[in-house]
C-alpha positions in Angstrom: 150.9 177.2 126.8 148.6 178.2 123.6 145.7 176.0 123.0 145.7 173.6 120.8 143.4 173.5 117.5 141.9 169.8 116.5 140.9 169.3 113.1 139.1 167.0 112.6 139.6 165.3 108.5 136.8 163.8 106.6 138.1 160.5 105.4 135.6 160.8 102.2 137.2 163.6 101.1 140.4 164.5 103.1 139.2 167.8 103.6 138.6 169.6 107.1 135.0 169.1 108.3 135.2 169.9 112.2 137.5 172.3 114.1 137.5 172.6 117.7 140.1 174.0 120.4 141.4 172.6 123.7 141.6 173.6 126.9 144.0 175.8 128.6 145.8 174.0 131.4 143.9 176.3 134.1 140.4 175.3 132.4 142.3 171.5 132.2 142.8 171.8 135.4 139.2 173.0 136.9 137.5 170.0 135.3 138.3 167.1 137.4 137.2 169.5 140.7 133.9 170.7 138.9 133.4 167.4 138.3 133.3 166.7 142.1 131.6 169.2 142.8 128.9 168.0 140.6 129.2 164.3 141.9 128.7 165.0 145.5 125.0 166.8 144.5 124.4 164.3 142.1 124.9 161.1 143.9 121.9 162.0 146.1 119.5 161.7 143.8 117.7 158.5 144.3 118.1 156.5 140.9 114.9 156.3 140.0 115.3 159.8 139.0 118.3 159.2 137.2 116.6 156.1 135.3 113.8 159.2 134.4 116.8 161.0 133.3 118.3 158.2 130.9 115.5 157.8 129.5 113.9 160.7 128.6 117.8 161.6 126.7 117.1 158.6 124.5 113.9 159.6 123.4 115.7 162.7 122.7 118.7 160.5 120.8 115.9 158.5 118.7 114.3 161.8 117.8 117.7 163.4 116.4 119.5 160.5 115.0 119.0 160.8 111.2 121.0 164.6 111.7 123.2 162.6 114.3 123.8 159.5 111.5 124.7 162.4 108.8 127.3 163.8 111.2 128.8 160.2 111.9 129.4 159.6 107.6 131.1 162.9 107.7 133.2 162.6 110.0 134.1 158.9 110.1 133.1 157.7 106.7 130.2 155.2 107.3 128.2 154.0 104.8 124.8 156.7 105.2 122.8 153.0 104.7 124.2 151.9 107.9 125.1 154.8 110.0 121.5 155.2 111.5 121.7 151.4 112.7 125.0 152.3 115.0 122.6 154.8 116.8 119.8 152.5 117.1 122.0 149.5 118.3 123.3 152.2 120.9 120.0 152.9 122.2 118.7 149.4 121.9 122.0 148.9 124.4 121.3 151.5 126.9 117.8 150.6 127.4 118.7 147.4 128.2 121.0 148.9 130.8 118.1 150.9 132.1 116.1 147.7 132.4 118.6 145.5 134.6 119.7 149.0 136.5 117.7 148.1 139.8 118.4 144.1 140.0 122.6 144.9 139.2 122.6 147.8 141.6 120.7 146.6 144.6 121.8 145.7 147.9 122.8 142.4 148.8 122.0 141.0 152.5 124.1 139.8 155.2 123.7 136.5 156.8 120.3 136.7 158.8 121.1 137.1 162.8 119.0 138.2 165.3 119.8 142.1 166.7 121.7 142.8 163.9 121.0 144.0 160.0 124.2 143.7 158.0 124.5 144.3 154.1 126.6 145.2 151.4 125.8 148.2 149.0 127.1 149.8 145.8 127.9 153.3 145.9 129.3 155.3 143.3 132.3 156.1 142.7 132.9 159.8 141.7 134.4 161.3 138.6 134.8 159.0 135.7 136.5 159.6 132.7 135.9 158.3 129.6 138.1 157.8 126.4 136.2 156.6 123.5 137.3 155.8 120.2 135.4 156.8 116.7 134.7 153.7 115.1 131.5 153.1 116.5 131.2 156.2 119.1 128.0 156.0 120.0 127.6 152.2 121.2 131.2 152.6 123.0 130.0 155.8 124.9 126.7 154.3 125.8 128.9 151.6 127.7 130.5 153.6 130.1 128.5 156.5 130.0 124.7 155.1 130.9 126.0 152.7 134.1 128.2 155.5 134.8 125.1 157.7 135.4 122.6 155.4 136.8 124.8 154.4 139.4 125.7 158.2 141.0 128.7 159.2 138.8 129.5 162.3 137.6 131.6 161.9 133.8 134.0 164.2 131.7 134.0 162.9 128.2 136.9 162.8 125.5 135.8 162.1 122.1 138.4 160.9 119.5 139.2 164.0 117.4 137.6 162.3 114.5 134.3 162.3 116.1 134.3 165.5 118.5 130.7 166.5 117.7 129.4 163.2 119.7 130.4 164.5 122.9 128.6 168.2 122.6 125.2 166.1 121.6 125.3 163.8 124.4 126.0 166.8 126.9 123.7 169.1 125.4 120.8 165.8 125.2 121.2 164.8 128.9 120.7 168.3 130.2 118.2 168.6 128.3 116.3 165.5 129.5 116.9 167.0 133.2 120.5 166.1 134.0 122.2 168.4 136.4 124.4 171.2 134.7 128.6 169.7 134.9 127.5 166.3 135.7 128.6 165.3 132.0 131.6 168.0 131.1 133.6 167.4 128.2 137.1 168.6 126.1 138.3 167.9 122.8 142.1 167.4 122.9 144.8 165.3 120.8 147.6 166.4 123.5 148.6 163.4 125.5 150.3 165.1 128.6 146.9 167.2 129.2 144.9 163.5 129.0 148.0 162.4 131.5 147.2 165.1 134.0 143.6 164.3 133.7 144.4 160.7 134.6 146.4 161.9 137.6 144.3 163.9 138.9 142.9 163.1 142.4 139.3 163.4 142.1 139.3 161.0 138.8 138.2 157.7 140.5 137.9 155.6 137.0 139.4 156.2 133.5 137.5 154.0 130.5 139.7 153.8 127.5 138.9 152.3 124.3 141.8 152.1 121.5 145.2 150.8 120.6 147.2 148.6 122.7 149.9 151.4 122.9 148.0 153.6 123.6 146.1 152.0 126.5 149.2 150.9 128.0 150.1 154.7 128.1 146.6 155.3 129.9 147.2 152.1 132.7 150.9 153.9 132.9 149.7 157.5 133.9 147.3 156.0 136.6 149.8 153.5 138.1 150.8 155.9 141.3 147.6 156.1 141.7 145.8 153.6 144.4 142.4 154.6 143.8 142.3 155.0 140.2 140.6 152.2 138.4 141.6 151.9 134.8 139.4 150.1 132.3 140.9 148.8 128.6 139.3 148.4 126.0 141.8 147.7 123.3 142.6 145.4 120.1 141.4 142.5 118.7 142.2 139.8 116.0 139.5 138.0 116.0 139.3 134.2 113.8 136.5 132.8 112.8 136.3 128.7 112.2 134.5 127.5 109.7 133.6 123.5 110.2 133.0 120.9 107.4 129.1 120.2 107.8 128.1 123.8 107.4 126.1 125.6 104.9 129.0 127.2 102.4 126.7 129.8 101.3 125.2 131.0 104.3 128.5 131.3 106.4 130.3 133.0 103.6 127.7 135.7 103.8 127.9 136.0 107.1 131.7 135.8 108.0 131.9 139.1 104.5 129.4 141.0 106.7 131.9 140.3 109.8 134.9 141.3 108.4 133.7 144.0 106.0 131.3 146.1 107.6 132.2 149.5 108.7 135.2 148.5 106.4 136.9 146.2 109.2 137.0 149.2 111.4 136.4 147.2 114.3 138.0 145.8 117.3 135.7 142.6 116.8 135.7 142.1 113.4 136.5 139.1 111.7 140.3 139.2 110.8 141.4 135.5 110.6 139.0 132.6 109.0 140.2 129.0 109.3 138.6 127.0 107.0 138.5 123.0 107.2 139.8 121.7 104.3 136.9 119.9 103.0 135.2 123.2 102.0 137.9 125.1 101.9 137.7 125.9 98.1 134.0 126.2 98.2 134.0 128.3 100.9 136.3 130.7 99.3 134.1 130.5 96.0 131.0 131.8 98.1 133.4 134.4 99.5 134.0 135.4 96.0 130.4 135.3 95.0 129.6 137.5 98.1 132.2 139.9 97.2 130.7 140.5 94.0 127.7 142.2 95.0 129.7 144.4 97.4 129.8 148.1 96.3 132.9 150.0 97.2 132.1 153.9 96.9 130.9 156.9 98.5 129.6 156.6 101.8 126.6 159.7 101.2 125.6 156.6 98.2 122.8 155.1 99.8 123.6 151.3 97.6 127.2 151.7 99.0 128.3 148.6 100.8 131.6 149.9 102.1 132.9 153.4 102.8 136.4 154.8 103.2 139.2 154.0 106.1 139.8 156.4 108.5 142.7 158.5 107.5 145.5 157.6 104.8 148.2 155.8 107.2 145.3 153.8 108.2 145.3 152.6 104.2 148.8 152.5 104.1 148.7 150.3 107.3 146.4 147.7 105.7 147.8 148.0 102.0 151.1 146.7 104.0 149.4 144.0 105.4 148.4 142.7 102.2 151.8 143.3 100.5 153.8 141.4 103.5 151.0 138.3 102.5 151.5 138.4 98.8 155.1 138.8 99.0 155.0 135.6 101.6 152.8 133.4 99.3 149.4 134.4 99.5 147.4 134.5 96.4 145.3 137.4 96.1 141.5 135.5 95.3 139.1 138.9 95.4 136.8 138.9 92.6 136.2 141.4 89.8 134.3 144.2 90.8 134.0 147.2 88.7 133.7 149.3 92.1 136.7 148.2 93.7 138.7 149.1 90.8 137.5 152.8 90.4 136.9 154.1 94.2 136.3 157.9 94.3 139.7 159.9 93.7 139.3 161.9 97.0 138.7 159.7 99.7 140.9 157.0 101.4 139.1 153.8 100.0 140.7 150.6 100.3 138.6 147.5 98.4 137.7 144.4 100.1 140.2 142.3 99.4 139.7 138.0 99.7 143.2 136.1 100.6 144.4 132.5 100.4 147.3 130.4 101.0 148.2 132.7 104.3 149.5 131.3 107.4 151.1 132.9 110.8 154.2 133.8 109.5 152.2 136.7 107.6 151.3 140.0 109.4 147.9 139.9 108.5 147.3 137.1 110.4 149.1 138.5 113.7 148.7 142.0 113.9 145.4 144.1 113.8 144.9 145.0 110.5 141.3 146.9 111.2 140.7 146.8 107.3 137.8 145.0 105.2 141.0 142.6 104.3 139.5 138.6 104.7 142.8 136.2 105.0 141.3 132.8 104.8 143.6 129.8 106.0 143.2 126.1 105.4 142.9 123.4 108.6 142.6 119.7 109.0 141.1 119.3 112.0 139.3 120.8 115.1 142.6 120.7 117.5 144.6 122.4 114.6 142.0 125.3 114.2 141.5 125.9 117.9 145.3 125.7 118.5 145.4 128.5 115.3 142.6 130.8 116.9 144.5 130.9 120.0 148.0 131.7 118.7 147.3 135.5 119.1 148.2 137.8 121.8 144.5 139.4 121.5 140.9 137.5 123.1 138.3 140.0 122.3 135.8 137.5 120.6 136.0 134.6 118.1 133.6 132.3 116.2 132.8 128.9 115.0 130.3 127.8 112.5 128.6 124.7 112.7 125.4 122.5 111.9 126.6 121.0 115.1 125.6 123.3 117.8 126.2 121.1 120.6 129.8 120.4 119.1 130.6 124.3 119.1 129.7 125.2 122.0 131.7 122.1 123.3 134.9 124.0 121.2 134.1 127.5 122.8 135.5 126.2 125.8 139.0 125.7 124.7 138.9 129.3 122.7 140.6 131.9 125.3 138.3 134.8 123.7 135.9 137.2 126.3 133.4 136.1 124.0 133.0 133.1 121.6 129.6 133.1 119.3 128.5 130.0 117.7 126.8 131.1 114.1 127.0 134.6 114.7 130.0 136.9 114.8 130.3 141.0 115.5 127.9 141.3 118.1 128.4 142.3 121.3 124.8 141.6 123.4 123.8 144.0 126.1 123.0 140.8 128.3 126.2 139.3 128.1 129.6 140.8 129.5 131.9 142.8 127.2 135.1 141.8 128.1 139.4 141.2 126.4 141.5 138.8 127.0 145.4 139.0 126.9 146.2 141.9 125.1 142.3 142.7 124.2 141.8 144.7 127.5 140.8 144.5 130.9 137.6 145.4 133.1 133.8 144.9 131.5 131.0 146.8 129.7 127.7 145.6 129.3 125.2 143.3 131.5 125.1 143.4 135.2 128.6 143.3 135.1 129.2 146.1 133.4 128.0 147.9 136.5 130.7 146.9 138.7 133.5 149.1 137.6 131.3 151.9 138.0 130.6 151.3 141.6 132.3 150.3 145.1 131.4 148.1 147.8 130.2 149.4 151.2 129.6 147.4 154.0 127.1 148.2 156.3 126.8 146.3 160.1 123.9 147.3 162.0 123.6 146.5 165.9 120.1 147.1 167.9 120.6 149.6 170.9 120.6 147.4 174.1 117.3 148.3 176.4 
């Protein structure tokens, strides 16, 4: 078999940036077993040298991250104005990982008895592969790949092929910082049998995907023979937003844009649905517009750009056809006048922010993942009708409601079936709190002490004195 080539295409100007080649199926092959290898050395080292060792890499990170920023607006489009904050989040995250590492990976003690000592410790696990996606590569990497090495693993990394770059840093920064040479290996391929192999193979103990539905079903498929392989999911999301009567118009329209717009709606917990009570519905979609005008739609290197290209040109086409199925269903098309959504850059694959009304579930755009800056806004009469709406999806990644009456919202988070469910805030997966889908949005965690369980398994230990 000929290796394959990967390509990776700059969505700013549909013109090859990146090319890398795969792996043989011998060198395919060797990776899971150098990767034991690797483990078995590696999982002696007591973890307060591994804590030295995450650390000193994200100095090393903070040092390089405007060149590592530049790379990420290349090669997935990002706004230049916003790509540094993606790596600052991601080592804002990690540190906070590195903080909680000793309380979420200590032992826990047995019932106290006389002549015996009996407790329960987390060991690691051994190879663990990780799938990451390139919408926001960094911060997913840094959830699998920091617990991953503080608690003993060894990891083989698989960037998307629009981000493949990522995966050489991070290597080339934790061995650096004093990480053991093959602890962190990693391939570039867009060849799904070679990935399914990889998920087969003995030594892999834990795959961590994030992506489509589809495709993480294809993952969970390929490891199902397997009893001891774990399989994380981190997968789509559709995630509404509620917007209450006694709220400040102004302030949640500015907020709920940012949610659905940023990174141009390229992510799994953006806001894709916003029910609106009907009250302030029509103020609330005049703020919308008000916000939108001061949005600029344009070239990601342009440091006043607001919002950047999608990621490839079926991924316009994909959200273009989201919009059409609305309008030509009822919806009225409400986005403002804006000089910059009119004239995009001719290259690139720019979609505009665009602002809907009069939608309802009968519309794709308010079923299916659209992962566009596309804000579908729906009008609600009550509470029970709004919560009922947020939950007719088959995704539960996050969702939000906004309220002067916090106590009231948090009282309504209950009844939302969402991993997470903010009140005043949207888009903003804490490190403290679990990362976690419901239904169709994944399964498994990231993030908090949680987040370390996956990584690890339990290992009882029952101690007996020697009789005199």
């Amino acid at each position: 078999m000929s290796v394959e080539t990967i390509t990776t295409i700059s969505p700013v100007t549909n013109k090859p940036v990146v090319t890398r080649n795969g792996l043989s199926d011998i060198e395919l092959e060797a990776l899971p077993r150098t990767a034991k290898d690797a483990f078995l050395s590696y999982r002696r080292t007591p973890l307060a040298d591994r804590q030295k060792i995450v650390k000193k890499a994200l100095s090393l990170i903070r040092m390089r991250q405007d060149e590592l920023a530049r790379e990420l607006t290349e090669q997935m489009g990002r706004p230049i104005a916003f790509a540094n904050k993606e790596i600052t989040t991601a080592i804002a995250r990690a540190e906070h990982l590195l903080k909680i590492s000793d309380d979420a990976l200590k032992d826990t003690d047995g019932e106290a008895e006389k002549g015996f000592k009996r407790y329960i410790r987390k060991v690691p696990l051994g190879p663990v592969l990780v799938l990451f996606a390139w919408n926001y590569p960094y911060l997913i990497l840094v959830n699998s790949l920091i617990p991953a090495l503080l608690c003993g693993n060894s990891v083989i990394i698989k960037p998307s092929p629009q981000t493949p770059t990522i995966a050489e840093h991070m290597r080339q920064i934790f061995e650096e910082a004093g990480l053991a040479q093959n602890v962190i290996q990693y391939l570039h391929c867009g060849s799904f049998t070679q990935l399914e192999s990889l998920v087969r193979a003995e030594d892999i103990q834990l795959v961590c995907f994030t992506g489509s539905v589809a495709s993480g079903l294809a993952v969970q498929s390929a490891a199902k023979d397997r009893v001891s392989a774990r399989v994380g999911l981190e997968l789509g999301g559709k995630d509404p937003a509620y917007v209450r009567k006694d709220v400040d118009v102004k302030w949640a329209a500015e907020e709920i844009v940012d949610g659905a717009v940023f990174n141009s709606g390229q992510s799994c917990c953006s806001l894709e649905r916003v029910y609106v009570d009907a009250k302030v519905h029509d103020e609330f979609v005049g703020a919308v517009r008000e916000v939108l005008k001061g949005y600029k739609l344009g070239d990601p290197f342009d440091t006043n750009t607001h919002v950047g290209p999608v990621i490839s040109k079926k991924a316009a086409e994909t959200i273009r056809s989201h919009i059409k199925d609305a309008l030509d269903k009822g919806a009225i098309d409400a986005t403002p006048e804006n000089e910059s959504f009119r004239s995009p850059p001719p290259d690139g694959n720019y979609v505009a922010p665009t602002l809907l009304t009069n939608v309802s579930h009968s519309m794709t755009v308010m079923k299916d993942e659209t992962f566009g800056p596309v804000i579908p806004v729906m009008k609600v009469h009550s509470d029970e009708e709004a919560i009922a709406l947020m939950n007719d999806s088959e995704f539960g990644l996050t969702a939000s409601i906004w309220t002067k009456d916090v106590k009231k919202g948090n009282e309504l988070a209950d009844d939302v079936e969402a991993g997470t469910v903010f009140v005043n805030r949207c888009d903003y997966p804490s490190p403290d709190l679990a990362w976690v889908g419901w239904k169709n949005s994944g399964k498994g965690q990231t993030l908090s002490k949680f987040g370390f369980d996956q990584f690890t398994r339990l290992k009882s230990y029952h101690i007996k004195d020697y009789p005199h």
